[in-house]
Kinemage of the C-alpha trace (Angstrom):
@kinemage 1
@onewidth
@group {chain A} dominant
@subgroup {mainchain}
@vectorlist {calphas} color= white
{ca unk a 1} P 49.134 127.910 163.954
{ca unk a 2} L 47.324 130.080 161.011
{ca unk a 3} L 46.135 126.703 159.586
{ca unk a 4} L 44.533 125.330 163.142
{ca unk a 5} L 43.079 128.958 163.579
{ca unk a 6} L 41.373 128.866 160.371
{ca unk a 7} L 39.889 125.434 160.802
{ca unk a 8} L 36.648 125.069 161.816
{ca unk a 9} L 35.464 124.204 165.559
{ca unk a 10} L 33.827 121.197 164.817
{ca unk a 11} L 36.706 120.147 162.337
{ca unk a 12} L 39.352 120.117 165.116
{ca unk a 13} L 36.324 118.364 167.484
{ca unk a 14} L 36.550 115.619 165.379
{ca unk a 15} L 40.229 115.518 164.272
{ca unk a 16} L 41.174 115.207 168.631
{ca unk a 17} L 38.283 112.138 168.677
{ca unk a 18} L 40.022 110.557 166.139
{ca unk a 19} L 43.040 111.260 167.778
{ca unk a 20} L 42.146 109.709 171.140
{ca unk a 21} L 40.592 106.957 169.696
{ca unk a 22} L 43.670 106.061 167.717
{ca unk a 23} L 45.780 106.624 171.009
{ca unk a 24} L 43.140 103.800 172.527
{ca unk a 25} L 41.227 106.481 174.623
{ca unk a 26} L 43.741 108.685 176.036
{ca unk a 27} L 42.764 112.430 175.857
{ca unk a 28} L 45.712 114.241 174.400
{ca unk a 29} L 46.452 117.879 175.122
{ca unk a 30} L 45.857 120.228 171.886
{ca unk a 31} L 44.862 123.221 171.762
{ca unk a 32} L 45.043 126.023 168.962
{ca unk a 33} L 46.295 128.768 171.611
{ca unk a 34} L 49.474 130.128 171.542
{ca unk a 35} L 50.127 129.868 175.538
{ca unk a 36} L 49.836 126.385 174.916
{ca unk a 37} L 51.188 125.573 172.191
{ca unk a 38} L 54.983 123.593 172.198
{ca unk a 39} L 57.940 124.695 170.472
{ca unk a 40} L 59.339 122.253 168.304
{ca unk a 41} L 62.952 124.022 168.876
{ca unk a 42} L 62.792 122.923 172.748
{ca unk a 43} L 61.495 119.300 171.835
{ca unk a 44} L 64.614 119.046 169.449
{ca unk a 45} L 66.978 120.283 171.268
{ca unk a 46} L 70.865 120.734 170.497
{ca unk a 47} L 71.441 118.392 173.802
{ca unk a 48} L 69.130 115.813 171.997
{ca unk a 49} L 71.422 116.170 168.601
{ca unk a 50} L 74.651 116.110 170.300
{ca unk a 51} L 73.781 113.203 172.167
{ca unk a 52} L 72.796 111.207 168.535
{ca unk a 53} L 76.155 112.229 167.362
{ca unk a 54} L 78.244 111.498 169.886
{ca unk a 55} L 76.947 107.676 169.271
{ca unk a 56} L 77.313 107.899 165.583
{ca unk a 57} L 80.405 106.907 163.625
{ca unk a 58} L 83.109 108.411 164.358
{ca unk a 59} L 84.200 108.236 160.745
{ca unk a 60} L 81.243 109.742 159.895
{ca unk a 61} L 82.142 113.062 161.927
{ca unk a 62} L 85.597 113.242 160.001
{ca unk a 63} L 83.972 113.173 156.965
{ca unk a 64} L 81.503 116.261 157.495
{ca unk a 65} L 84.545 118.478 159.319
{ca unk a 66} L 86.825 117.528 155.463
{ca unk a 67} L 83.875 118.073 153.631
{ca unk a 68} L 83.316 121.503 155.596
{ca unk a 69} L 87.147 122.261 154.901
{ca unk a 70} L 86.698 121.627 150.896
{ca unk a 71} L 84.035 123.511 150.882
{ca unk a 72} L 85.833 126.675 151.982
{ca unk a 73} L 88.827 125.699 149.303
{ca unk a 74} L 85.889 124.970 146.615
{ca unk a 75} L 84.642 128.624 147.219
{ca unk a 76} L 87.280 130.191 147.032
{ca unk a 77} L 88.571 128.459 143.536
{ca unk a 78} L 85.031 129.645 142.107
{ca unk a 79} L 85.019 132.365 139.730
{ca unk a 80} L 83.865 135.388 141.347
{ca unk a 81} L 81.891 137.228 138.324
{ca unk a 82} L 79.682 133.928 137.684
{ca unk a 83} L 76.500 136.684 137.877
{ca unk a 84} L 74.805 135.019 134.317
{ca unk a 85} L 74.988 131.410 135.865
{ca unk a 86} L 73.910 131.454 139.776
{ca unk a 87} L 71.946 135.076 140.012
{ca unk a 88} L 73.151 138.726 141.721
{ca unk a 89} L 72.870 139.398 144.992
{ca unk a 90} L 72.233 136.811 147.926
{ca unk a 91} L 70.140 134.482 145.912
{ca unk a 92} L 73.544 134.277 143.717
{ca unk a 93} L 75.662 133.283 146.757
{ca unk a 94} L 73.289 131.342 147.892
{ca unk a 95} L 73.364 129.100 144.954
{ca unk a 96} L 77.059 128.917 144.577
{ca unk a 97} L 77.632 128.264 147.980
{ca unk a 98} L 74.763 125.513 148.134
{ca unk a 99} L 77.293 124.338 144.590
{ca unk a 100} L 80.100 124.311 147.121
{ca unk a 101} L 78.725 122.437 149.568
{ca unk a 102} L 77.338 119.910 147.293
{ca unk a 103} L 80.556 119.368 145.409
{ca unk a 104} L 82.787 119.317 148.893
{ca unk a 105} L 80.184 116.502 150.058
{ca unk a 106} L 80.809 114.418 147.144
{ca unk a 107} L 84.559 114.959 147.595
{ca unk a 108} L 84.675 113.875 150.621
{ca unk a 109} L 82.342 110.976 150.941
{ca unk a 110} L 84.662 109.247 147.616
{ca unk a 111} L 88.445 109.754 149.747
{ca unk a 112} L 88.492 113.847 149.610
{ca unk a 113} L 91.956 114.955 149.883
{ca unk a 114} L 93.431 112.726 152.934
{ca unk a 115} L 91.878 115.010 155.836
{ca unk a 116} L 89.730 112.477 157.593
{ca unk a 117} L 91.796 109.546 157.041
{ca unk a 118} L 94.906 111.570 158.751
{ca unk a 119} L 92.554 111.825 161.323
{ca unk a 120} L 91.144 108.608 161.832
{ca unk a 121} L 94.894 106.836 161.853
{ca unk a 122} L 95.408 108.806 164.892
{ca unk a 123} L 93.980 106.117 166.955
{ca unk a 124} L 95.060 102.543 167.321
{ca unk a 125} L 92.715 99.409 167.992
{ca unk a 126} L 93.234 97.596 170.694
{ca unk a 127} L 91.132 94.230 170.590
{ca unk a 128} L 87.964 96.011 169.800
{ca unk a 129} L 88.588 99.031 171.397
{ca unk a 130} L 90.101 102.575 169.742
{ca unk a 131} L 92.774 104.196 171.401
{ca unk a 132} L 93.776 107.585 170.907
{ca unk a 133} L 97.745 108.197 170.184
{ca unk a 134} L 99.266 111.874 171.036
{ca unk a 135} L 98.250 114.175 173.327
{ca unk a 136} L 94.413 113.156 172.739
{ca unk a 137} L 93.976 111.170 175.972
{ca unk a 138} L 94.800 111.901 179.211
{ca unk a 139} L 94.324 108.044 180.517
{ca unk a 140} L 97.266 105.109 181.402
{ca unk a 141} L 97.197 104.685 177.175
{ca unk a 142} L 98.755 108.417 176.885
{ca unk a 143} L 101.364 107.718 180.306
{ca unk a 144} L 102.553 104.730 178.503
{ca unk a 145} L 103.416 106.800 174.781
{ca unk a 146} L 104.495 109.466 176.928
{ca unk a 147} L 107.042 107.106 179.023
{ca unk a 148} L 107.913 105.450 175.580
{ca unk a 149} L 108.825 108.965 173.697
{ca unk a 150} L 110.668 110.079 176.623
{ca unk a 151} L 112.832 106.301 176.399
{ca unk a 152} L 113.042 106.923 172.463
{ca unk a 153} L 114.338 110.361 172.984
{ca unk a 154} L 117.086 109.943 175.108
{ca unk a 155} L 118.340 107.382 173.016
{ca unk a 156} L 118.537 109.478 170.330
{ca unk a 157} L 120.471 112.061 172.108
{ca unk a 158} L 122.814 109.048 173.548
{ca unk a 159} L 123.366 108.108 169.908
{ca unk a 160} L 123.971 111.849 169.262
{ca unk a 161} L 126.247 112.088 171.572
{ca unk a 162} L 128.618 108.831 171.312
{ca unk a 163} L 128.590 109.991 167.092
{ca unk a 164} L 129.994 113.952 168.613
{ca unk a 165} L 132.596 111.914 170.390
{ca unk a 166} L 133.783 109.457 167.774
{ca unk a 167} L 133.917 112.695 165.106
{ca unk a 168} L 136.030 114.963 167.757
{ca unk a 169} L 138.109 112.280 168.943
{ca unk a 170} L 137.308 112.812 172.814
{ca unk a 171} L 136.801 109.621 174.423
{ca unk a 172} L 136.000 110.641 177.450
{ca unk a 173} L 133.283 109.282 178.953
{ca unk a 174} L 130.464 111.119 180.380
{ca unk a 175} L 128.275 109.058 183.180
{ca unk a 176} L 124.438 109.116 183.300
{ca unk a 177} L 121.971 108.097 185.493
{ca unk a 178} L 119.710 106.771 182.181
{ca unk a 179} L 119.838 102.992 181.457
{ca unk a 180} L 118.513 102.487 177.928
């Protein structure tokens, strides 16, 4: 706002007639006061970002959160006196965090240690479409796993139990209401 302040009158006069006649005659609002001026924080908003990444790949996202994980393990395997190379003080952190960061990005964008990968295999495709596995969705997908890991673990304890009778020599059978 310094800069528009300092400008002449008849400067910023011309600059807003070029400006409408690029905009094919349409007045635009500028003005150098402060009341009116627009912050570029509320034009940009976080809603605006969050809504750009929540269409983004989703790969993409996993990526950033393992390179944001190696970057706290890169810090910490630093050497702490490194005051000739990066600088004292909080330019010095600065720079060896900015190292961090830089190094973690690389990491991560050629495989990193396995973090987003893990992360991405929690989902299946199905057709086109990704399905979360595990407690991730609350939908007919996660009712379906659920019904299947309650049929997988009462087979296991039938198994279980049919091996603890064969090894004690009790054949007695015991009657359940569970058809596998």
């Amino acid at each position: 706002m310094d800069v528009a302040r300092a400008a002449d009158p008849m400067d910023i006069e011309a600059a807003r007639a070029a400006l409408t006649k690029r905009a094919g005659g349409v007045a635009g609002t500028f003005s150098v006061d402060t009341a009116a001026s627009v912050d570029a924080g509320a034009i940009l908003s976080r809603a605006t970002a969050d809504k750009a990444a929540a269409t983004a790949d989703p790969a993409k996202k996993f990526k950033k959160f393992e390179a944001m994980v190696l970057q706290t393990f890169i810090q910490n395997m630093l050497p702490k006196d490194t005051e000739g190379v990066y600088g004292t003080g909080l330019a010095g952190d600065m720079w060896k965090s900015q190292l961090a960061e830089r190094v973690a990005d690389v990491m991560a964008d050629r495989g990193g240690i396995g973090i987003a990968k893990s992360l991405l295999a929690d989902h299946y495709l199905d057709g086109k479409r990704k399905v979360p596995i595990g407690p991730i969705s609350n939908g007919p997908e996660k009712t379906e796993i659920d019904q299947q890991t309650r049929l997988s673990t009462s087979l296991v304890q039938e198994l279980q139990r049919k091996a603890a009778r064969s090894m004690t020599g009790d054949e007695t059978t015991i009657k359940t209401d569970i058809k596998i």
